[in-house]
N, CA, C and O of each residue as an XYZ file, in Angstrom:
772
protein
N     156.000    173.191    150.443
C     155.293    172.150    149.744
C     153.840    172.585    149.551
O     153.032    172.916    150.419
N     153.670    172.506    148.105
C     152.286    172.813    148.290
C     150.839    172.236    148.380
O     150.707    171.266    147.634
N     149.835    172.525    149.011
C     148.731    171.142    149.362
C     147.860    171.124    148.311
O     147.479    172.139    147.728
N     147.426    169.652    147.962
C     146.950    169.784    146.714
C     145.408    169.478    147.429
O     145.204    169.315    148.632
N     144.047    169.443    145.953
C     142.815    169.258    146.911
C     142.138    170.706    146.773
O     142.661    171.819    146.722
N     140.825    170.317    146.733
C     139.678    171.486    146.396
C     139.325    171.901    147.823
O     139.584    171.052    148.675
N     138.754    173.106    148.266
C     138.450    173.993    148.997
C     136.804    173.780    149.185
O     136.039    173.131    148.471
N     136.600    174.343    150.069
C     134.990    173.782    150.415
C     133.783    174.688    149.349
O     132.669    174.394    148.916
N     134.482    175.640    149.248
C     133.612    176.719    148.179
C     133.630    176.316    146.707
O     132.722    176.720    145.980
N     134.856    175.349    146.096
C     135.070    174.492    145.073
C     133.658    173.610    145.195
O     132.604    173.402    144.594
N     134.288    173.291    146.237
C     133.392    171.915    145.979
C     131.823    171.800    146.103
O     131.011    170.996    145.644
N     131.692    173.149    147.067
C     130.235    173.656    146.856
C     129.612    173.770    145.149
O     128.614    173.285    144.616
N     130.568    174.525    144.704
C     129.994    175.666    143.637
C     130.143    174.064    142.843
O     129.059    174.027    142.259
N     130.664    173.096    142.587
C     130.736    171.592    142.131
C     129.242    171.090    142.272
O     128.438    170.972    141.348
N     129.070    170.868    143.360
C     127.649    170.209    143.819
C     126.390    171.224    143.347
O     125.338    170.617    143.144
N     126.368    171.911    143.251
C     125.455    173.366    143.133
C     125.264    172.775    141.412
O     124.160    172.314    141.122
N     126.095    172.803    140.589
C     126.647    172.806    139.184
C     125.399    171.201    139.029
O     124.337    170.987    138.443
N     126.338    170.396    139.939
C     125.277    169.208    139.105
C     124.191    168.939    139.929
O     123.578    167.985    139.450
N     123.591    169.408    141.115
C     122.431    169.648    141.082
C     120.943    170.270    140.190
O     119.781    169.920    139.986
N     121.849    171.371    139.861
C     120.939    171.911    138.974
C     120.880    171.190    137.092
O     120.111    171.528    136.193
N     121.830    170.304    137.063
C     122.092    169.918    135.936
C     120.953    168.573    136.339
O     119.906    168.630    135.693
N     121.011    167.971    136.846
C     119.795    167.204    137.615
C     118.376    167.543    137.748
O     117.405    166.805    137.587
N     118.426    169.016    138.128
C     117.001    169.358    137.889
C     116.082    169.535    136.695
O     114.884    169.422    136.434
N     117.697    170.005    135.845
C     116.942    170.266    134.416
C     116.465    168.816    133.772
O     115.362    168.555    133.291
N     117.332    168.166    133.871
C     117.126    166.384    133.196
C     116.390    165.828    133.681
O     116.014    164.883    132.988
N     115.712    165.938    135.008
C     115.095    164.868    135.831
C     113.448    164.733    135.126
O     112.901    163.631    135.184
N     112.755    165.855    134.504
C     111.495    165.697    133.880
C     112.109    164.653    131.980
O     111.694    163.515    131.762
N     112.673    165.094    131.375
C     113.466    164.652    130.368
C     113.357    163.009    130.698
O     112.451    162.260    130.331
N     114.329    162.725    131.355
C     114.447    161.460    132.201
C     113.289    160.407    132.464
O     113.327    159.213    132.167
N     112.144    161.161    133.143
C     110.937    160.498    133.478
C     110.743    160.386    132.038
O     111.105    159.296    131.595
N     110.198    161.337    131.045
C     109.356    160.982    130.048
C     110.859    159.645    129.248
O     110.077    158.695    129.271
N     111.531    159.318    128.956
C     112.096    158.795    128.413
C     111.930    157.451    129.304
O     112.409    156.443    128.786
N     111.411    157.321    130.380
C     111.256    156.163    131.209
C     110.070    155.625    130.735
O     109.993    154.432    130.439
N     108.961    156.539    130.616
C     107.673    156.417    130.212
C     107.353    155.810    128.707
O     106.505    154.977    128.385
N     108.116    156.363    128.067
C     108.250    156.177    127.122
C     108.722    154.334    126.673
O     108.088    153.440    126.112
N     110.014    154.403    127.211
C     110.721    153.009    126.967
C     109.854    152.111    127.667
O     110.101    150.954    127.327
N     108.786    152.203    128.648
C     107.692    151.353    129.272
C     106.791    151.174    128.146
O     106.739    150.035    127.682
N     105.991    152.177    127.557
C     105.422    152.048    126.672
C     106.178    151.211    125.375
O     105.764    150.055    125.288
N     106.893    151.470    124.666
C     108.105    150.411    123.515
C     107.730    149.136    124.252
O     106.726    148.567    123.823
N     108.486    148.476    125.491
C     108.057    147.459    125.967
C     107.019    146.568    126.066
O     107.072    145.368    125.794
N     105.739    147.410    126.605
C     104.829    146.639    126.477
C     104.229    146.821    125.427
O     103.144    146.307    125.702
N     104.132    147.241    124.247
C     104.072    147.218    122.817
C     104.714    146.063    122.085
O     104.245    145.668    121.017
N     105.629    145.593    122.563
C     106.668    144.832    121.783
C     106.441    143.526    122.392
O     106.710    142.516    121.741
N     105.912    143.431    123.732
C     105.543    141.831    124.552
C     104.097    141.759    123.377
O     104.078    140.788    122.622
N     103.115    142.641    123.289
C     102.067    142.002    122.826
C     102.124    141.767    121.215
O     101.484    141.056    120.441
N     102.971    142.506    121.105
C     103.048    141.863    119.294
C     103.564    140.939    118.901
O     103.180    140.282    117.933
N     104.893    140.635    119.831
C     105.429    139.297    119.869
C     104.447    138.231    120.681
O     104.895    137.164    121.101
N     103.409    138.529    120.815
C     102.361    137.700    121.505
C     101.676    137.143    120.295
O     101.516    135.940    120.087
N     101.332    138.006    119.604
C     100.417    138.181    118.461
C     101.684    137.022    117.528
O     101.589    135.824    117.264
N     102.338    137.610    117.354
C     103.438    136.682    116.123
C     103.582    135.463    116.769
O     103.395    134.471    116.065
N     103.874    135.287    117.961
C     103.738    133.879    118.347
C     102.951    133.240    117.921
O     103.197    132.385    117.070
N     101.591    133.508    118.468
C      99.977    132.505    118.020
C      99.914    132.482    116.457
O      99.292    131.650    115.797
N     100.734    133.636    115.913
C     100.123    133.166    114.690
C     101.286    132.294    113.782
O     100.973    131.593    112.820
N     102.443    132.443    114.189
C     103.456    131.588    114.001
C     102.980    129.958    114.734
O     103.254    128.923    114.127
N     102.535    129.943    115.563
C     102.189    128.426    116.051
C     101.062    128.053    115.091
O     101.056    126.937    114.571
N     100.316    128.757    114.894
C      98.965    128.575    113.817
C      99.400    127.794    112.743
O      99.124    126.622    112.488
N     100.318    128.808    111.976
C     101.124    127.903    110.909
C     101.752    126.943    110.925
O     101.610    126.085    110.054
N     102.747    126.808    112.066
C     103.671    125.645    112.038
C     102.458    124.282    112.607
O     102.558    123.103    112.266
N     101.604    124.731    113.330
C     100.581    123.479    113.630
C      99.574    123.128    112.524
O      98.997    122.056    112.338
N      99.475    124.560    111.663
C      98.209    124.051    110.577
C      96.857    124.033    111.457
O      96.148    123.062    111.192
N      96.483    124.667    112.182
C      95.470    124.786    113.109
C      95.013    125.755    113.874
O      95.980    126.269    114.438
N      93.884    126.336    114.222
C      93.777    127.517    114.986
C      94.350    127.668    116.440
O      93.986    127.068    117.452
N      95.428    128.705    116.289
C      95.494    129.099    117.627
C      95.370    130.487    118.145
O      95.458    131.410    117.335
N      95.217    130.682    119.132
C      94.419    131.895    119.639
C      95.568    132.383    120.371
O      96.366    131.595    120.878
N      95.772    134.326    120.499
C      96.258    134.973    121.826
C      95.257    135.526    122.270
O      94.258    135.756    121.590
N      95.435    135.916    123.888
C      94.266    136.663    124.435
C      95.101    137.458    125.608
O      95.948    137.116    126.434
N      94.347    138.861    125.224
C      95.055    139.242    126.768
C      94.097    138.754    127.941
O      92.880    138.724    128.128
N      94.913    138.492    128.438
C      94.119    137.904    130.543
C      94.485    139.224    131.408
O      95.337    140.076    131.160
N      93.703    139.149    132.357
C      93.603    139.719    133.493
C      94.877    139.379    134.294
O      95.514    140.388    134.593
N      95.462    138.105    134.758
C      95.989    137.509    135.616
C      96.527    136.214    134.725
O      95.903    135.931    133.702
N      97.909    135.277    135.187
C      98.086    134.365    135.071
C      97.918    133.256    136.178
O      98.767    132.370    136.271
N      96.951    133.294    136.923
C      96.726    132.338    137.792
C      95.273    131.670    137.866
O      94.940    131.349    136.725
N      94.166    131.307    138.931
C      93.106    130.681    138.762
C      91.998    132.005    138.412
O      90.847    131.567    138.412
N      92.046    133.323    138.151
C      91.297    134.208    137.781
C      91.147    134.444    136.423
O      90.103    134.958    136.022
N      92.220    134.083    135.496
C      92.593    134.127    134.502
C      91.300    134.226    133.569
O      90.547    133.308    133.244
N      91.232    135.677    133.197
C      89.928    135.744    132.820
C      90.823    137.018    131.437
O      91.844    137.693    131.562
N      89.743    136.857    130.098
C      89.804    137.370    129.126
C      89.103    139.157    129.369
O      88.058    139.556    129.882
N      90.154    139.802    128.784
C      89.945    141.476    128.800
C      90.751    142.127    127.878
O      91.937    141.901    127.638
N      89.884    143.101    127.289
C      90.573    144.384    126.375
C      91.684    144.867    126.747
O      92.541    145.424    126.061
N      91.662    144.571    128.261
C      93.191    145.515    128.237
C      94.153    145.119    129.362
O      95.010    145.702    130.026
N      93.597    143.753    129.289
C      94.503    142.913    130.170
C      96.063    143.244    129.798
O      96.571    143.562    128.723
N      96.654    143.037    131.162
C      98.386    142.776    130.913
C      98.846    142.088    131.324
O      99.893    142.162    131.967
N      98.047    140.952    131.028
C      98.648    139.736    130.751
C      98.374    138.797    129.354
O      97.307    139.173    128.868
N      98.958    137.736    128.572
C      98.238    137.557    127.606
C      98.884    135.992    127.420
O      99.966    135.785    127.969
N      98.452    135.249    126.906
C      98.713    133.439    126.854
C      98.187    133.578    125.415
O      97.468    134.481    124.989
N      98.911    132.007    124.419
C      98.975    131.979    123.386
C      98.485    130.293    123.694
O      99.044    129.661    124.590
N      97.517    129.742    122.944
C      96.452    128.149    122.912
C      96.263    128.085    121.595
O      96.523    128.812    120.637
N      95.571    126.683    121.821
C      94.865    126.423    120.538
C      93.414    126.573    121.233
O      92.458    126.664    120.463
N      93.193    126.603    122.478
C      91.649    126.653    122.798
C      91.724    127.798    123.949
O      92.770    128.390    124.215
N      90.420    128.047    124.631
C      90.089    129.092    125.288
C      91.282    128.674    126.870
O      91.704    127.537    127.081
N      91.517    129.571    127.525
C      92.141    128.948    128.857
C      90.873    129.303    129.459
O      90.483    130.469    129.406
N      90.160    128.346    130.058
C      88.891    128.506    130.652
C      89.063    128.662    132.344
O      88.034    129.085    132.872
N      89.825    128.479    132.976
C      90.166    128.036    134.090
C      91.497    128.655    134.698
O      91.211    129.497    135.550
N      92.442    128.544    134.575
C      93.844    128.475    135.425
C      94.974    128.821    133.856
O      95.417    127.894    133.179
N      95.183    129.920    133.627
C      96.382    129.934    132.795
C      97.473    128.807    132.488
O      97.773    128.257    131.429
N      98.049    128.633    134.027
C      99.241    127.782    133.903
C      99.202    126.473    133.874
O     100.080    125.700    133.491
N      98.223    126.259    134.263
C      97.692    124.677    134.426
C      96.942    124.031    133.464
O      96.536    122.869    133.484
N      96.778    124.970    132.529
C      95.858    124.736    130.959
C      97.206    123.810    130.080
O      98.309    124.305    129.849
N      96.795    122.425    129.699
C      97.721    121.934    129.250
C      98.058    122.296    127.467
O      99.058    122.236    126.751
N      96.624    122.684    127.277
C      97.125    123.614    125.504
C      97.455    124.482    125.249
O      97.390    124.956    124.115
N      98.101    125.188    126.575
C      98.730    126.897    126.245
C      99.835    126.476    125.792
O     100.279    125.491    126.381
N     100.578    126.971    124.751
C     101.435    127.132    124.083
C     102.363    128.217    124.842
O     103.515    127.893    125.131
N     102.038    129.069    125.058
C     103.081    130.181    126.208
C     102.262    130.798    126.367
O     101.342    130.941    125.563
N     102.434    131.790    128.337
C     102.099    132.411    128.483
C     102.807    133.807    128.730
O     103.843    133.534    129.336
N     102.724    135.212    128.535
C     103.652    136.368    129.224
C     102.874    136.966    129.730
O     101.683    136.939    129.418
N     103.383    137.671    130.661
C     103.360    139.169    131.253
C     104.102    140.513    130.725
O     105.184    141.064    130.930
N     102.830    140.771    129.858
C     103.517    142.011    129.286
C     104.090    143.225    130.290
O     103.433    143.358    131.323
N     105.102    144.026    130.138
C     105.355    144.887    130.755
C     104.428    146.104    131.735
O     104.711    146.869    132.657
N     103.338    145.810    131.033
C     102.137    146.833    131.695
C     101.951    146.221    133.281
O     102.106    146.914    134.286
N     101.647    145.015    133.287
C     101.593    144.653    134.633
C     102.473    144.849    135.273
O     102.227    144.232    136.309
N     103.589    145.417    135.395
C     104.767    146.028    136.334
C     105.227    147.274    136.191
O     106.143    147.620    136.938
N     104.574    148.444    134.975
C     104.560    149.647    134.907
C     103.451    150.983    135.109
O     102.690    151.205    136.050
N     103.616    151.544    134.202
C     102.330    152.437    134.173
C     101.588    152.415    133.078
O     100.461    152.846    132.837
N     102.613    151.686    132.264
C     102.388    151.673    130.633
C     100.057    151.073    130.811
O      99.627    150.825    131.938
N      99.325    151.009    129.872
C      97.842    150.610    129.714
C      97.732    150.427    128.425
O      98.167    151.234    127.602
N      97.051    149.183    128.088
C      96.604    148.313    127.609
C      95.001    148.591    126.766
O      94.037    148.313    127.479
N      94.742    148.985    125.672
C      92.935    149.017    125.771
C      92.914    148.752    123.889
O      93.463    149.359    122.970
N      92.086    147.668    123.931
C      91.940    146.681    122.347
C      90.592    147.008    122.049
O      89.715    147.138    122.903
N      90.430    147.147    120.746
C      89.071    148.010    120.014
C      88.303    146.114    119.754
O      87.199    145.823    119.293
N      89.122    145.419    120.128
C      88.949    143.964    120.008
C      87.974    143.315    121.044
O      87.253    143.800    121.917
N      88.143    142.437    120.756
C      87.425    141.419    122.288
C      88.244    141.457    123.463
O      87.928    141.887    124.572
N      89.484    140.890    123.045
C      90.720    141.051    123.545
C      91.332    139.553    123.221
O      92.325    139.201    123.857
N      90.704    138.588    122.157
C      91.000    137.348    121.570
C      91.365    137.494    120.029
O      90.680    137.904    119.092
N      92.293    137.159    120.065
C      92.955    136.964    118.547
C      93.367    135.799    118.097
O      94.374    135.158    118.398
N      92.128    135.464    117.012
C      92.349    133.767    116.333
C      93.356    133.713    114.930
O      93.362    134.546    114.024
N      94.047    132.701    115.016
C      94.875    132.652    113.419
C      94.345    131.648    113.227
O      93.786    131.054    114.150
N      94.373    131.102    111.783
C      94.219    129.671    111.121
C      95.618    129.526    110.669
O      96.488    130.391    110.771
N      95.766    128.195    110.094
C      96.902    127.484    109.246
C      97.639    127.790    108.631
O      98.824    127.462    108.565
N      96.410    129.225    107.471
C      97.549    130.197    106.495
C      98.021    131.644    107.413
O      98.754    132.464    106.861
N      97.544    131.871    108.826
C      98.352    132.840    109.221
C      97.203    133.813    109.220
O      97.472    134.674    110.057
N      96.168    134.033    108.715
C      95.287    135.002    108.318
C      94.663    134.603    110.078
O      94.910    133.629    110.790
N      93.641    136.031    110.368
C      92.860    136.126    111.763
C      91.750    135.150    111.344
O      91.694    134.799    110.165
N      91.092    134.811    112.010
C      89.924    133.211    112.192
C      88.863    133.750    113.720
O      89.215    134.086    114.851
N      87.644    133.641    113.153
C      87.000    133.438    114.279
C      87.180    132.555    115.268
O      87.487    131.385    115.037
N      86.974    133.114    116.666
C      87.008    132.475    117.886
C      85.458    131.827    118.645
O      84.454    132.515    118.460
N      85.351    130.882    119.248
C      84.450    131.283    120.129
C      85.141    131.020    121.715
O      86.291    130.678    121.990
N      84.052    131.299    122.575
C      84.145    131.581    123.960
C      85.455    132.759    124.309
O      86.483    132.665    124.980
N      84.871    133.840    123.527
C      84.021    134.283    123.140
C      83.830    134.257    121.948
O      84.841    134.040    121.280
N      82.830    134.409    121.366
C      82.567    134.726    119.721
C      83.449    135.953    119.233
O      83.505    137.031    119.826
N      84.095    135.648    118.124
C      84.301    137.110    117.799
C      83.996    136.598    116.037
O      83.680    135.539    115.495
N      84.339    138.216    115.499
C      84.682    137.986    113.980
C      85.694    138.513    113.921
O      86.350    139.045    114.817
N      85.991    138.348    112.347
C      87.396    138.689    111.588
C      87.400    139.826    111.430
O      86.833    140.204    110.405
N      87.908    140.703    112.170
C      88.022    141.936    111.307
C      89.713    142.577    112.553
O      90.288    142.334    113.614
N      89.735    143.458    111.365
C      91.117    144.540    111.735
C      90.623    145.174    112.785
O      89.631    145.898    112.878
N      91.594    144.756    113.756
C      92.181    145.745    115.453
C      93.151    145.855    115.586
O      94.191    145.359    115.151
N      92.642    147.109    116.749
C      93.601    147.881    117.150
C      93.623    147.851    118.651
O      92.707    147.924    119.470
N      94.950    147.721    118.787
C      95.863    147.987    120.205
C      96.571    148.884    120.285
O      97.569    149.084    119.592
N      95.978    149.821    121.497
C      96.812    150.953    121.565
C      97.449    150.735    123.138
O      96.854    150.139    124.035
N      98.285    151.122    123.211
C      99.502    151.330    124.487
C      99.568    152.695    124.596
O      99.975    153.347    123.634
N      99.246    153.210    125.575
C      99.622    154.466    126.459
C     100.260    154.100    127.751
O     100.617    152.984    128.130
N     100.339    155.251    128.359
C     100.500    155.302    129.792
C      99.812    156.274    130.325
O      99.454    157.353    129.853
N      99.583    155.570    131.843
C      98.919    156.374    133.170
C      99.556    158.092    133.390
O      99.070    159.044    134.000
N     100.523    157.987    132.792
C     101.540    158.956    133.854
C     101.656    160.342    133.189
O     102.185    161.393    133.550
N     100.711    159.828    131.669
C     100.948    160.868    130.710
C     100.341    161.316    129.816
O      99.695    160.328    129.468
N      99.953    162.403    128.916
C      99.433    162.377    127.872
C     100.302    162.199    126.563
O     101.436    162.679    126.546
N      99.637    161.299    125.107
C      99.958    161.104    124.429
C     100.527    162.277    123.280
O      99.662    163.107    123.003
N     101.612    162.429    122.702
C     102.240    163.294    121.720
C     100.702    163.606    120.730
O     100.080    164.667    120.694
N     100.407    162.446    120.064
C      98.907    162.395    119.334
C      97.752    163.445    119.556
O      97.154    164.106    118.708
N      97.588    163.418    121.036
C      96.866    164.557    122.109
C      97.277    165.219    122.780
O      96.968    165.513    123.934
N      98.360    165.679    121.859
C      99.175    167.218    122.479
C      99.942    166.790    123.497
O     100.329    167.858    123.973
N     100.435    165.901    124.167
C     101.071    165.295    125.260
C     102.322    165.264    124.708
O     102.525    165.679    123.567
N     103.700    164.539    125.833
C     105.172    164.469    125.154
C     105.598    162.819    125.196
O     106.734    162.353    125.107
N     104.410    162.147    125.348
C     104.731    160.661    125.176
C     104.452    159.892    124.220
O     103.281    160.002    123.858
N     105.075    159.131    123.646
C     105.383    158.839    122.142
C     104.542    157.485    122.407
O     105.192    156.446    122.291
N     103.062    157.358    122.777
C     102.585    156.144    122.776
C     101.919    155.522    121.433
O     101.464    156.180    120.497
N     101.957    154.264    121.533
C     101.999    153.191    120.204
C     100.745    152.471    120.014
O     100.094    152.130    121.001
N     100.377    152.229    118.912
C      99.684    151.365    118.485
C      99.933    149.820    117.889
O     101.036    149.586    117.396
N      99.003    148.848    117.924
C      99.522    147.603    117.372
C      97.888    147.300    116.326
O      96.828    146.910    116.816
N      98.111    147.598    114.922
C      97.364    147.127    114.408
C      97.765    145.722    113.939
O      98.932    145.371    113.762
N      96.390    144.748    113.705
C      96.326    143.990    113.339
C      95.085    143.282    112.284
O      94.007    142.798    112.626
N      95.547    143.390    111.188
C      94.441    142.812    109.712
C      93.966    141.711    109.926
O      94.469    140.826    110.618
N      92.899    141.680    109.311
C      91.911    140.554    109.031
C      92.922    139.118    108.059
O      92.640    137.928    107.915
N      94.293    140.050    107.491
C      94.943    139.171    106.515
C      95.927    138.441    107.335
O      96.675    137.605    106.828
N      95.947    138.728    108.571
C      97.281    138.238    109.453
C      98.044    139.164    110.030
O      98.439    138.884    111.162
N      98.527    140.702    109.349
C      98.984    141.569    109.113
C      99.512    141.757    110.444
O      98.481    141.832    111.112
N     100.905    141.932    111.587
C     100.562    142.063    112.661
C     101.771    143.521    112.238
O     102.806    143.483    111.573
N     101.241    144.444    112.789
C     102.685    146.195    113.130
C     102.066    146.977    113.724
O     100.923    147.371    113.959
N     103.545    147.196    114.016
C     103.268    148.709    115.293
C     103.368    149.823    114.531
O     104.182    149.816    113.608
N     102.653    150.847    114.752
C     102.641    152.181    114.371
C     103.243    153.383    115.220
O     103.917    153.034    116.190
N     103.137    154.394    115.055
C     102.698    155.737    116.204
C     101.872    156.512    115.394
O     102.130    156.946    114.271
N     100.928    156.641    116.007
C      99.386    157.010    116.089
C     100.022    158.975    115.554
O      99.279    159.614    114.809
N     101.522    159.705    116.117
C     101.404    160.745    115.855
C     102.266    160.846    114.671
O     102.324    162.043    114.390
N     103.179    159.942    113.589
C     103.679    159.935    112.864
C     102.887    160.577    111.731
O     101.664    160.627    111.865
N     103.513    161.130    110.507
C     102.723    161.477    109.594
C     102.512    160.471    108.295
O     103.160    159.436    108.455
N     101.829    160.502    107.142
C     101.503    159.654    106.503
C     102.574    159.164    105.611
O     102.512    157.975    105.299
N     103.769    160.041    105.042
C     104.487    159.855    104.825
C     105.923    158.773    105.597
O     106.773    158.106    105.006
N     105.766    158.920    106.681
C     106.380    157.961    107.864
C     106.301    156.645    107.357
O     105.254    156.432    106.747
N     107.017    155.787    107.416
C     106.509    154.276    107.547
C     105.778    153.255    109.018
O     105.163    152.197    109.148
N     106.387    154.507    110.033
C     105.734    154.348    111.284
C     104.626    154.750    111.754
O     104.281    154.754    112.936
N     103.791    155.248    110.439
C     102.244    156.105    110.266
C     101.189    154.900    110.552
O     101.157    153.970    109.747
N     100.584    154.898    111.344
C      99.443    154.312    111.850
C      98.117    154.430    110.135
O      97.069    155.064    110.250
N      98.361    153.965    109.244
C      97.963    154.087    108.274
C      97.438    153.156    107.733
O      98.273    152.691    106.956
N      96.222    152.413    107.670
C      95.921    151.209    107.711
C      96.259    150.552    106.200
O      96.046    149.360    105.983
């Protein structure tokens, strides 16, 4: 009768096989982690952005997104907060406890490596027709920004790096899209104002 079943040198030269098949993928792997962090928190703040300005319209009234620092009693306005709440007025105080926030999220950055940094205030006003609107507390004006998303962990494709990090422009007309900053002009994903 004969015994069926692999031999220890099988099963070595087995393990050996996908070890090294592991080693090769495991950098691959990370950047594709890095990457899909970055997509993420790209995609919380634009759907941040379309929110406020979708509430703008359906209310006929200014409402504001902002990235925050924090959603709790620190809740303080920043360029590159990762966090961000959608109002019709400033959250002066306590995010959650502000009874005119309309929603608040936590973009993905606050639980990755993914970073956050707005050529902005870090407040984005809509009016009624959808178009950007001055804010105050803080003051800002109308004009076209930019949000860019990188990560900590990496350098950008743009700057010779292998991470495909994103931009979120946004027009003075309402205009809210994501780009990549290393696409070419021909691209529709060309950071091309």
């Amino acid at each position: 009768m004969a015994q069926r079943g692999v031999s220890l040198i099988e099963l070595l030269v087995g393990i050996a096989i996908i070890a090294i098949a592991v080693a090769i993928g495991a950098p691959s792997f990370s950047e594709w982690i890095y990457n899909s962090q970055i997509r993420s928190t790209a995609e919380s703040v634009q759907n941040g952005l379309q929110l406020a300005r979708a509430e703008a319209v359906r209310r006929n009234t200014p409402v504001r997104m902002q990235l925050v620092t924090s959603l709790d009693n620190s809740c303080a306005i920043a360029t590159a907060g990762p966090n961000w709440a959608v109002s019709t007025a400033s959250p002066a105080s306590n995010c959650l406890s502000n009874t005119d926030i309309s929603q608040v999220g936590q973009s993905v950055s606050a639980r990755t490596s993914s970073t956050i940094d707005s050529n902005h205030s870090g407040v984005f006003g809509f009016n009624g027709l959808g178009r950007m609107t001055p804010t105050t507390s803080p003051d800002t004006k109308v004009e076209d920004a930019v949000i860019n998303i990188q990560s900590s962990k990496g350098t950008c494709a743009a700057d010779g790096g292998n991470l495909r990090c994103l931009r979120i422009l946004v027009s003075a007309g309402g205009q809210i899209r994501m780009c990549d900053p290393k696409r070419g002009s021909g691209d529709p994903m060309a950071c091309i104002p």
